[in-house]
C-alpha positions in Angstrom: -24.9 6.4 -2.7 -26.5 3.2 -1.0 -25.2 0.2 -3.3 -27.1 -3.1 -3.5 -25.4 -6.4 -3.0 -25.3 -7.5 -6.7 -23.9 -4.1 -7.5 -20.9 -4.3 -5.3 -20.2 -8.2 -6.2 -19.8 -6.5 -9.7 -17.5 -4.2 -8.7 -15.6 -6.6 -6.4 -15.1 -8.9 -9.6 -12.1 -6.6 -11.4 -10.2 -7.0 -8.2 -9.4 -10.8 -8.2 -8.2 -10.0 -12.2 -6.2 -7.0 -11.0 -4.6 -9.1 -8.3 -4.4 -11.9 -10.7 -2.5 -9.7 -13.1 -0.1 -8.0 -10.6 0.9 -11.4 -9.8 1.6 -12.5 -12.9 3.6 -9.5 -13.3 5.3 -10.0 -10.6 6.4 -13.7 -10.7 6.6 -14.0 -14.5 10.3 -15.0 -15.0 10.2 -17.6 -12.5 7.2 -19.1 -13.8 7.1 -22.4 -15.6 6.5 -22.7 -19.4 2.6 -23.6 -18.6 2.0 -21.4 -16.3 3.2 -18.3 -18.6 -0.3 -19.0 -20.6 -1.8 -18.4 -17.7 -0.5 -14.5 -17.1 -1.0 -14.4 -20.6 -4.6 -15.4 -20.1 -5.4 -13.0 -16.9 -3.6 -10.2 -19.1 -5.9 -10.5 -21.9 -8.7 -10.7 -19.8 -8.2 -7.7 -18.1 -8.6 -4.7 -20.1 -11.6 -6.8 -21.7 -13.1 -6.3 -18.4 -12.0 -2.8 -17.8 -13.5 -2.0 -21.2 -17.1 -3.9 -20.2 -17.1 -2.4 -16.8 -17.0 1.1 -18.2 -19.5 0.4 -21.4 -22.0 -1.0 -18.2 -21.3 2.3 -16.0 -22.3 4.5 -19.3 -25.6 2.1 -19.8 -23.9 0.7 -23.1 -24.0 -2.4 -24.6 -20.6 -4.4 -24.3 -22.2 -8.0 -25.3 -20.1 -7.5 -28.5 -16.8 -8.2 -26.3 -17.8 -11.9 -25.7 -17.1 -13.2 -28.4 -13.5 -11.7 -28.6 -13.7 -13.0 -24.7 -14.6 -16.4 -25.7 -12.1 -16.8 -28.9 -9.0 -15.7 -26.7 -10.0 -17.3 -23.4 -10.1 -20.7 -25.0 -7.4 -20.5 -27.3 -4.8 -19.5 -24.1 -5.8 -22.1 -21.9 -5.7 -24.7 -24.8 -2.3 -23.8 -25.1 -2.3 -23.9 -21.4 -3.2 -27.4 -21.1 -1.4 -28.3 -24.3 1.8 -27.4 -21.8 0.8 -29.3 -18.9 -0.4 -32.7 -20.8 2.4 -32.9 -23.2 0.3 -35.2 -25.4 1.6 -35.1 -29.2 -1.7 -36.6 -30.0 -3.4 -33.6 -28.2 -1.0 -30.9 -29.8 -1.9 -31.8 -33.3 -5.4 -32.1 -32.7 -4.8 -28.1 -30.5 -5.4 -26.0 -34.0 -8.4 -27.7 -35.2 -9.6 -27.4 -32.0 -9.1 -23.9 -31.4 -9.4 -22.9 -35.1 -13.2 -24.8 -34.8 -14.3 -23.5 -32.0 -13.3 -19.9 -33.2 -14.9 -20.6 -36.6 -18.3 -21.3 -34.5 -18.1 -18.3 -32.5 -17.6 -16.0 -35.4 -20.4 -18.0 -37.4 -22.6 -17.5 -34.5 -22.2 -14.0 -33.5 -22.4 -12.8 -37.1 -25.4 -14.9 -38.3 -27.8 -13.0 -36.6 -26.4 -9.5 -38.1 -25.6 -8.3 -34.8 -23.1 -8.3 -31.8 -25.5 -7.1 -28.7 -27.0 -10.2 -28.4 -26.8 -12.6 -25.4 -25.5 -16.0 -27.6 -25.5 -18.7 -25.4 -24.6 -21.6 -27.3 -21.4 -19.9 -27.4 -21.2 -20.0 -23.4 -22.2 -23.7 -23.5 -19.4 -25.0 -25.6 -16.7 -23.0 -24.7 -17.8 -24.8 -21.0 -18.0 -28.0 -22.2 -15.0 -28.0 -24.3 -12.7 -26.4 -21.2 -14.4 -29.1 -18.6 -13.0 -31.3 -21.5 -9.2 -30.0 -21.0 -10.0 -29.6 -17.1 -10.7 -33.6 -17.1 -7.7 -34.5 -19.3 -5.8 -33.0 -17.1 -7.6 -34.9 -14.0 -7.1 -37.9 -15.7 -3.5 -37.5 -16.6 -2.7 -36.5 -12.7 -4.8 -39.9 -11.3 -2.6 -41.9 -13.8 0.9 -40.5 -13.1 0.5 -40.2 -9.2 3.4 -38.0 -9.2 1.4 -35.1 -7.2 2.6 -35.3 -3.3 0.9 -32.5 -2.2 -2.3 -31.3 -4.4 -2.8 -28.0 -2.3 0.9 -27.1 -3.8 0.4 -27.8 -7.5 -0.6 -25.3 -9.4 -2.3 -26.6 -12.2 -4.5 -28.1 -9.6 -6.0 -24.9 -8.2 -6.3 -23.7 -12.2 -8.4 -27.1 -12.4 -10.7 -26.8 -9.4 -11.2 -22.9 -10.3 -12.0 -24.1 -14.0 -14.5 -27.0 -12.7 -16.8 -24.9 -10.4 -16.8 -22.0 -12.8 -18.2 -24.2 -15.7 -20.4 -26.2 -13.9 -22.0 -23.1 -12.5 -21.6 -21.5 -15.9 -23.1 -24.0 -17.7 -26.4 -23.9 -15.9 -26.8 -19.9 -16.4 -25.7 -20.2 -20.5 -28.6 -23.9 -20.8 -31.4 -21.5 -18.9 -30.3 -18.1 -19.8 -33.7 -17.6 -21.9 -35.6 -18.4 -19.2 -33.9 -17.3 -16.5 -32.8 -14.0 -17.6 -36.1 -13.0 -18.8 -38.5 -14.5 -15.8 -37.8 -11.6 -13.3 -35.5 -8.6 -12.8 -35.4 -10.1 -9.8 -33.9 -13.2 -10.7 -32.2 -11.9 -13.8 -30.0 -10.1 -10.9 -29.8 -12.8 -8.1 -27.9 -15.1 -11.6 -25.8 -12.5 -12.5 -24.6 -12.2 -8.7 -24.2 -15.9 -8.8 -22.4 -15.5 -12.0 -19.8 -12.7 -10.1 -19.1 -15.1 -7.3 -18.3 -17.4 -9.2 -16.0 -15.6 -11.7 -14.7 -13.7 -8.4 -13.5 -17.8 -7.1 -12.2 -18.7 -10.5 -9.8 -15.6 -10.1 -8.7 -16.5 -7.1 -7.4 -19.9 -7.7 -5.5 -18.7 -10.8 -4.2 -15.9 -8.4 -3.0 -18.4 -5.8 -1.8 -20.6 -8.8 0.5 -18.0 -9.9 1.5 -17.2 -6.4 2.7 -20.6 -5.5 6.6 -21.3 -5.7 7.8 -23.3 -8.4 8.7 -26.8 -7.9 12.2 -27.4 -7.4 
C-alpha cells in the first residue's frame, strides 16, 4: 500500500505522544510538582488521540473530541503554569479562567445543535489564552534570571514547544474557512503542517520530561 506524505506525518504524530507518555511513566516519582501536570497532560491526551485516529481509519467523524480536547488541555496546563509561576494573584484568578474558558467551549459546540463541526473560535482562544500563560512564564524567567542554562530547564522547552505550536496554530484556526475549503489540495498540505507541528510540540514536552531534575 503506497502512502502519501501527509498520510504517514499522520501516523507519525501518535508516536511523539506515545513516547511522551512512556516517559512520563517512567520518570513520574522523580518529577517535580509542575512537571506532574505535564504527564498528566500527555496521559489525557493520549487515548483522545488513539480514539480520533481509529474514528479517521473507519471514515468517522471524531470533531466531537475537541472540545473535550480543548476543555482538558487547557485546564492541565493552567494548573501547569499555576505551578511554575507561583503567583497568588494568578491562582485565584486560575478557576475563573479555566471555568470561563470551559463555559465558552460548551456554549459553542452546543449552540449550533451539533458536535461534527469544525469550531474555530474555539482553536483561537484556547491559542491565545495558552501564548498568554507561555508569556507569563517568559516574563517571570527574564525577571528572576535565575536560569543558568536554558537548554536544561524544563519548563523552557514546554514554552518554546507551546510558542511555535500556537503561533502555527493560530494561523490554521483564523483561516480555516478559507483554507480548508479552497482545495483538497491545500486542505491536506495545512493539515500536514498542522502534524509537524503537533509532532515538535511532543517532542519538547518529551525531552522536558526526560531531563534530570535540578538538584
Amino acid at each position: 500500500m503506497h502512502l502519501t506524505l501527509q498520510e504517514i506525518l499522520l501516523r507519525l504524530t501518535l508516536v511523539p505522544v506515545v513516547v511522551a507518555a512512556l516517559i512520563g511513566a517512567l520518570r513520574f516519582r522523580y518529577l517535580p510538582g509542575n512537571l506532574r501536570y505535564l504527564a498528566y497532560l500527555v496521559w489525557f491526551i493520549l487515548p483522545l488521540d488513539l480514539i480520533a485516529y481509529a474514528l479517521m481509519l473507519q471514515q468517522h467523524n471524531n470533531l466531537f473530541l475537541m472540545p473535550i480536547c480543548a476543555i482538558g488541555e487547557f485546564g492541565l496546563l493552567a494548573l501547569l503554569y499555576a505551578k511554575t509561576l507561583r503567583s497568588p494573584a494568578f491562582s485565584r484568578a486560575l478557576p475563573w479562567l479555566v471555568g470561563g474558558f470551559g463555559a465558552y467551549v460548551l456554549f459553542d459546540s452546543f449552540s449550533v445543535g451539533t458536535l461534527k463541526e469544525f469550531r474555530p473560535g474555539q482553536q483561537v482562544l484556547q491559542s491565545v489564552l495558552t501564548l498568554g500563560l507561555v508569556g507569563l512564564y517568559f516574563r517571570k524567567l527574564l525577571h528572576e534570571l535565575r536560569v543558568q542554562q536554558l537548554k536544561r530547564e524544563p519548563m523552557f522547552w514546554v514554552s518554546a514547544g507551546l510558542t511555535i505550536y500556537c503561533l502555527g496554530y493560530l494561523q490554521i484556526a483564523l483561516f480555516s474557512n478559507y483554507l480548508l475549503r479552497y482545495s483538497d489540495q491545500l486542505n491536506m498540505t495545512v493539515w500536514m503542517v498542522n502534524s509537524l507541528l503537533f509532532i515538535t510540540l511532543y517532542c519538547c514536552y518529551s525531552w522536558a520530561l526526560w531531563l534530570p531534575r535540578k538538584k
